[in-house]
C-alpha positions in Angstrom: 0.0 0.0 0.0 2.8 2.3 1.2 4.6 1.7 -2.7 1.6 2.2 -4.3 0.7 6.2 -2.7 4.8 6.7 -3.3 4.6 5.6 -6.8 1.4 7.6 -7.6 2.3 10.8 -5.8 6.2 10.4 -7.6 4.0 9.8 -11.1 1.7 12.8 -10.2 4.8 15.5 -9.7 6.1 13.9 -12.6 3.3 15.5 -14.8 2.9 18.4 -12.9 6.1 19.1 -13.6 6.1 18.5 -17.4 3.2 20.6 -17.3 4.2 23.4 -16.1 7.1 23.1 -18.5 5.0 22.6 -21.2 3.1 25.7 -20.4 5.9 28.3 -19.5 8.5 26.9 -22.1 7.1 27.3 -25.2 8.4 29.2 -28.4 5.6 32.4 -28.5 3.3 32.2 -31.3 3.4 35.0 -33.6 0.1 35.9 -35.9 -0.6 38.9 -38.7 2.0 42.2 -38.9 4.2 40.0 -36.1 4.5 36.8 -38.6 5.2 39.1 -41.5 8.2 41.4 -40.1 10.6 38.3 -39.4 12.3 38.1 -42.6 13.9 34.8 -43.8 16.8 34.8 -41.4 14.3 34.5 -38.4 15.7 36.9 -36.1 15.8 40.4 -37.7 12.8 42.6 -37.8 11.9 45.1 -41.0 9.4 47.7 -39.9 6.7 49.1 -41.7 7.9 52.5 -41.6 4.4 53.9 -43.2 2.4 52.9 -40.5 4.6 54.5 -37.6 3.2 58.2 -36.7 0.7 59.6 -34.3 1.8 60.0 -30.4 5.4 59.2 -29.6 7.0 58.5 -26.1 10.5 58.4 -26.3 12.0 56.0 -23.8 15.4 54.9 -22.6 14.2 51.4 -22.3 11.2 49.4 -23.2 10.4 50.5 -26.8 8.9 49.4 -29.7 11.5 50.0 -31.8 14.9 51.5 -31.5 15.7 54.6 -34.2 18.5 56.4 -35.0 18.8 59.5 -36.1 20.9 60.5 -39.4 21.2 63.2 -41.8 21.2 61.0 -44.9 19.8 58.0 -46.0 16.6 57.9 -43.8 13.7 55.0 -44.0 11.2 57.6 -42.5 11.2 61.4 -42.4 9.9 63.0 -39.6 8.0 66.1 -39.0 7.3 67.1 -35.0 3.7 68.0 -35.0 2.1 69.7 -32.1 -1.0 68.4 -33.1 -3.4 66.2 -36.3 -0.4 63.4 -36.4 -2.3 61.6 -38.8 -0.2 60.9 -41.6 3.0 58.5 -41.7 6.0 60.1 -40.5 3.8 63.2 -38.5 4.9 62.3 -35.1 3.6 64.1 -31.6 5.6 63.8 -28.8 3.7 63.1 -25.5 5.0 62.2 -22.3 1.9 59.3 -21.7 -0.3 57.3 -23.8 1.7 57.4 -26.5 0.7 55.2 -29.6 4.6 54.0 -29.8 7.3 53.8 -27.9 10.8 54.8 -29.5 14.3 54.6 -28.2 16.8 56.7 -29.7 20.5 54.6 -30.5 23.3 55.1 -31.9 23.9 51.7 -33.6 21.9 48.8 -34.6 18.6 50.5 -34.8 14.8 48.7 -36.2 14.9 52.1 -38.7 16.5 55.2 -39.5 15.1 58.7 -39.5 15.4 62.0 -40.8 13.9 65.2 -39.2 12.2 67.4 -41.8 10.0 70.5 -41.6 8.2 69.8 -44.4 7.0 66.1 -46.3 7.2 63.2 -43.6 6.7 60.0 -44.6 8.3 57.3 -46.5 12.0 57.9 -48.1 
């Protein structure tokens, strides 16, 4: 009798424990605009640079995506609005709520941008 409660309560943490592992260890599944911006290496993000304006918090950690700032060469000009962001590349800078998060770096960045006064959007 005394085997038989050892063996069922060593089976039962047994698959307690390979459930909890199965629950908490597994790759994330990624669906829609998350599935399509891994590009074949399966590792590097390419951003949709169109669809990034409207209320911007920048952040020194935690962002969406990481920019840097350059005089040539940009993915995305920007124009600093102080209100109507509602075009790609408008961006209003708010200090809560924000619609993305952006980090500003010096290297490896998700995009590039250029500040403009006049036609944001797409380079």
């Amino acid at each position: 009798m005394i085997k038989r409660v050892t063996f069922s309560a060593v089976l039962f943490c047994i698959c307690i424990g390979l459930g909890v592992g199965l629950v908490f260890f597994q790759t994330p599944q990624m669906v829609g605009d998350e599935a399509a911006s891994i590009n074949t290496m399966g590792n590097a993000k390419t951003v949709d640079v169109s669809k990034i304006y409207g209320k911007i918090q920048i952040v020194s950690s935690f962002p969406d995506y990481k920019v840097q700032v350059v005089d040539s060469f940009p993915d995305l000009r920007v124009q600093v609005v102080t209100s109507f962001p509602d075009k790609p590349g408008k961006w209003q800078i708010v200090n809560s709520f924000p619609d993305f998060k952006i980090q500003l770096v010096n290297s490896f960045p998700d995009f590039k941008i250029k500040y403009v006064s006049s036609f944001p959007g797409k380079e």
